[in-house]
N, C-alpha and C positions, 0 to 999 in steps of 0.2 A: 194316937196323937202325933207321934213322930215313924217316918218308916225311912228304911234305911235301904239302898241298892248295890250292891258291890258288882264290880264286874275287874277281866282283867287275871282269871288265874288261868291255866293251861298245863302243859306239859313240857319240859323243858331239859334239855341235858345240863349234869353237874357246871357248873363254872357258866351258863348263864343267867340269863335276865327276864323278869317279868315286873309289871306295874300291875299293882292294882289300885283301884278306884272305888268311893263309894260314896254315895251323893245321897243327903240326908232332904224329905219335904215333910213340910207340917207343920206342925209348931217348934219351929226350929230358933227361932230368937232366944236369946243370951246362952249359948251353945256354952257351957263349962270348958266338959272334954271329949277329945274325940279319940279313937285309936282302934289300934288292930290285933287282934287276938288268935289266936290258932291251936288248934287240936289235932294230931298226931291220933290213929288206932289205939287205942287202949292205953291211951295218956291222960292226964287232966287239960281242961285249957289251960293256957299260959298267957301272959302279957308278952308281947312282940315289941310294940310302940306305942306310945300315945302323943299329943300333942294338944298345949293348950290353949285355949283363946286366943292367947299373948303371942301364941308361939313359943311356947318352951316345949322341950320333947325329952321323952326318957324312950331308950332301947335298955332290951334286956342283953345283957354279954353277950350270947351264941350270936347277936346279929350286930351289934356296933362294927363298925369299919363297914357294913355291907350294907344294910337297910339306909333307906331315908324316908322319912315322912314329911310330907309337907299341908298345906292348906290355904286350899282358897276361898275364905270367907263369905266370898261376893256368890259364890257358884254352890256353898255349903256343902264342899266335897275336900275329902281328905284321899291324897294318896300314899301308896306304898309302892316305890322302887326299890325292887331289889335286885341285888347282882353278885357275883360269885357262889352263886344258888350252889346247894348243897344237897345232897339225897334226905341228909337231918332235920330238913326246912319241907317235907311234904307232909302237909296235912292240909286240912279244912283251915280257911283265913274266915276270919268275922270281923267285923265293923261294931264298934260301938260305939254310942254315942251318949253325954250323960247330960241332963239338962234340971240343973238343981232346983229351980222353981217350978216344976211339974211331977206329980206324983201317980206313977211311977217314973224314976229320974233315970231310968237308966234301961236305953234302947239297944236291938241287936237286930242285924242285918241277919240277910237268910246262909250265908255263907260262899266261897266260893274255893272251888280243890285247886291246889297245889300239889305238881308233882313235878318230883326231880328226880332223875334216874341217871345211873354212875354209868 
């Protein structure tokens, strides 16, 4: 019903930058939340960001000051800027997307690698 595309991770030395992107089609009307999630080797996922409808947004600590997420409604694409990348910030990034009037409400992109090296 809903698929989701992420693009935008790479490889990148400590203290810089990468966006990513990820553009949801389908049955994408009255979008809840969106956000981005990441998994580390032999870690659990975690919450990174989200951001809502409205525009409101939670980071998790290890990223406030450095993440931003934002969204553009019109294009049903949420991004993630990041900057002062860290070696602690490589793993797999997901995209997720929850859409409370459809069952199942809660969609995941295929993922995309992050990696930061010191």
């Amino acid at each position: 019903q809903v698929q989701l595309v992420e693009s935008g991770g790479g490889s990148v030395q400590a203290g810089g930058s990468l966006r990513l992107s990820c553009t949801a089609s389908g049955s994408v009307v009255d979008v809840n939340l969106m956000g981005w999630y990441r998994q580390a080797p032999g870690r659990q996922r975690e919450r990174v960001a989200t951001i809502t409808s409205t525009g409101g947004s939670y980071y998790t600590d290890s990223v406030k000051g450095r993440f931003t997420i934002s969204r553009d409604n019109a294009k049903n694409t949420i991004y993630l800027q990041m900057n002062s990348l860290k070696p602690e910030d490589t793993a797999v990034y997901y995209c997720k997307t929850t859409i409370l009037r459809l069952d199942p409400s809660d969609y995941w992109g295929q993922g995309t690698q992050v990696t930061v090296s010191s």
